[in-house]
Residue, then its C-alpha position, 0 to 999 in steps of 0.5 A: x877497894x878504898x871505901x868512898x868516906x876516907x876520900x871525903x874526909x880528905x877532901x874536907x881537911x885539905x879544902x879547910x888548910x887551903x882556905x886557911x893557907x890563903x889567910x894574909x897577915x892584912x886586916x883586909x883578909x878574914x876567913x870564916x868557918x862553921x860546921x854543922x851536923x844534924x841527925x834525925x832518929x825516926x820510927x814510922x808506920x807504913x801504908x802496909x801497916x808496918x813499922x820501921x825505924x831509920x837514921x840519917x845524917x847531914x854534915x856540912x862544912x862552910x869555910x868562907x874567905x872574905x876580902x875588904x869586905x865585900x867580895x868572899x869565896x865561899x866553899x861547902x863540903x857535905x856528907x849525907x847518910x842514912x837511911x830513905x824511909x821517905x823514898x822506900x818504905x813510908x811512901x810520902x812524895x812530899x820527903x817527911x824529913x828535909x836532911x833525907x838523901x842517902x849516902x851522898x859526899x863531896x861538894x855543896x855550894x861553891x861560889x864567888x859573892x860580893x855584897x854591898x848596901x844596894x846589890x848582891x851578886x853569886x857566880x858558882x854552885x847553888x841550891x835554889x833554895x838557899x834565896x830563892x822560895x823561902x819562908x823565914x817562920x817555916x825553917x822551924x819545920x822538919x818536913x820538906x815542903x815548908x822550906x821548899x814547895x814541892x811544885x818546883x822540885x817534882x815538876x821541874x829538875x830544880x837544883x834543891x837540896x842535896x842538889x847544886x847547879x851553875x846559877x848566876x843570881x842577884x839581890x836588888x835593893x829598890x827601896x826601903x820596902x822593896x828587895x827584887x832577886x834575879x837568877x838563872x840556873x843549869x836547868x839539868x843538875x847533874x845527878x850523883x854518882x854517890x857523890x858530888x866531886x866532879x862539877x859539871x858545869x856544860x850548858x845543854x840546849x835541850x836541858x834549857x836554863x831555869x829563870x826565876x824572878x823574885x821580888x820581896x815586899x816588906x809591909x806594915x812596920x816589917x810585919x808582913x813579907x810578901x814573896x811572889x815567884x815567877x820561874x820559867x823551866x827552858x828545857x824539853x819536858x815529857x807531858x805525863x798525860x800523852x808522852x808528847x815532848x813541850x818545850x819550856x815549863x812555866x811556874x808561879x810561887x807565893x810565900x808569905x810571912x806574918x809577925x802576929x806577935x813579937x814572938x808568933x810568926x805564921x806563914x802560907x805557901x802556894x805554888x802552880x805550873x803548866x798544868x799538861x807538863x806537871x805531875x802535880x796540880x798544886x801545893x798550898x801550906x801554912x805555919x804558926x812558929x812560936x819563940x819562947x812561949x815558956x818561962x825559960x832561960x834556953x831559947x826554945x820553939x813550938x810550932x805546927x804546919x799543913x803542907x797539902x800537894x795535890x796530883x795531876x798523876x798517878x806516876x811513881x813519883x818515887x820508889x813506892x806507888x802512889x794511886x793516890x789523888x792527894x797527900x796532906x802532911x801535919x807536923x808538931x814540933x818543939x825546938x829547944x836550945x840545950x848548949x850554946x852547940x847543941x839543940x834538940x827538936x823532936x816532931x811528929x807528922x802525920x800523912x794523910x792520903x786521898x786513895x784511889x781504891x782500897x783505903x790504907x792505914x795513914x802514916x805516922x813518923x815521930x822523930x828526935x832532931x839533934x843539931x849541933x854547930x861549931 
């Protein structure tokens, strides 16, 4: 039986030579590529007061074919591996680690983009994430809800890492201060079958689309960064309280970026849904994000963030059993700069639960991240 990862690495030399045979001897032709792995080494405590130890891994590969400028196709092809500690053993429905997936392959993001001074326009396969929902000083972070709230993936299938979906989505310059970003999403991803080679791209009338709209305010000298969301899910959606089937699922967002200092940024988030369709009532976070507060030639990074979720339900929401009425997750982390390649972050979190009952141990995850790109 031939092992699923050869057909991967086939998959990833042949999409890298095709870019490359497609590069004319014209300046108006140009061909980008990066690659990028990622592995987080973790040891962890569980509610059942046990210890555990796990490894994942994140391969990314993005090749980009640029014409005159403003148009490019851009491919991304993936391997995650590794362990689920998150989903199996720590029980944290937040995800305590952003690269967690499993064994996955194939492709990422796949799109056509052109970009000019006023207007950018993406038609392909797409992360939510990637424009949408995102915090600039919470991407030091390693748990999952600073880069992306778990409102908007637990209550509704939001195509979020390590997820894609046909997406059609816009950036608007309006003026100086004001960037307005639209999209409209496959409101069903296809889940993986250990990988992501077929593109499914059929619209279904139940699955419904995702809308959202996005404007981006920038205040006071670029200081402040004011992101109000507003999404709407078209789908049919079960309400977890009565089992009855709704239609359409609402939800609003609010991320904020603020430069404190030239060199220490915060940022907070909050987010809502339709309360009778959503397993979660609400999610608030806040960061601080520190560069170089050392004397150091290598750039390095401190910071610390709270991401609090608060639960509608007692459903499992993943594998673990959650009688629980609220988890709140801190981090510390450190990210240092080792070669121009090379950077190390390790973090520790500490998960603290609201138990319905008895009271367990809280979890606690320290972590070494080493991040390479070439």
């Amino acid at each position: 039986m031939r092992k699923p990862y050869k057909e991967f690495y086939f998959l990833l030399l042949s999409a890298i030579l095709a870019v490359f045979s497609l590069r004319a001897q014209d300046t108006t032709w140009q061909v980008g590529t990066e690659l990028q792995y990622w592995a987080d080494l973790t040891a962890y405590t569980t509610p059942e007061s046990k210890t555990g130890a796990a490894y994942m891994g994140w391969l990314l590969n993005n090749s980009t074919l640029h014409y005159r400028q403003k148009h490019s196709l851009n491919l991304s092809l993936m391997l995650t591996h590794g362990g689920t500690p998150s989903l199996s053993e720590v029980g944290d429905l937040q995800t305590f680690s952003n690269i967690e997936a499993g064994f996955l392959y194939g492709f990422y993001e796949t799109y056509y983009k052109y970009k000019d001074e006023r207007i950018t326009l993406k038609v392909g396969q797409q992360d939510l994430n990637t424009d949408f929902l995102v915090s600039t000083n919470a991407l030091l972070f390693a748990h999952s809800s600073p880069g992306i709230d778990p409102v908007s993936t637990l209550n509704m299938p939001a195509p979020t890492y390590p997820y894609t979906a046909l997406a059609f989505t816009t950036r608007l310059k309006i003026g100086p201060k004001l960037d307005l970003r639209a999209g409209v999403f496959d409101g069903r991803f296809t889940p993986a079958r250990r990988n992501f080679i077929p593109i499914a791209w059929k619209i279904n009338r139940d699955e419904g689309l995702l809308y959202i709209l996005e404007p981006e305010w920038n205040l006071l000298k670029n200081r402040v960064m004011l992101k109000p969301s507003v999404y709407y899910h078209s789908g049919n959606f079960i309400s977890p309280k009565d089992s009855s089937s709704t239609k359409g699922l609402w939800g609003f967002s609010l991320v904020t970026d603020v430069a404190l200092h030239e060199k220490i940024g915060v940022y907070t988030q909050y987010s809502i849904s339709k309360p009778e369709l959503s397993d979660l009532q609400y999610y608030a976070g806040a960061g601080l994000r520190w560069k170089d507060p050392f004397r150091h030639t290598k750039h390095h990074e401190l910071g610390f963030c709270i991401a609090h979720a608060r639960i509608f339900t007692q459903w499992p929401l993943t594998a673990h059993k959650y009688p629980i009425t609220s988890e709140t997750a801190f981090e510390c982390t450190a990210r240092m700069e080792v070669l121009s390649w090379l950077s190390l972050q390790p973090y520790f979190q500490m998960i603290l639960r609201d138990d319905i009952g008895a009271e367990k141990p809280e979890p606690f995850i320290a972590a070494l991240r080493i991040m390479t790109s070439f």
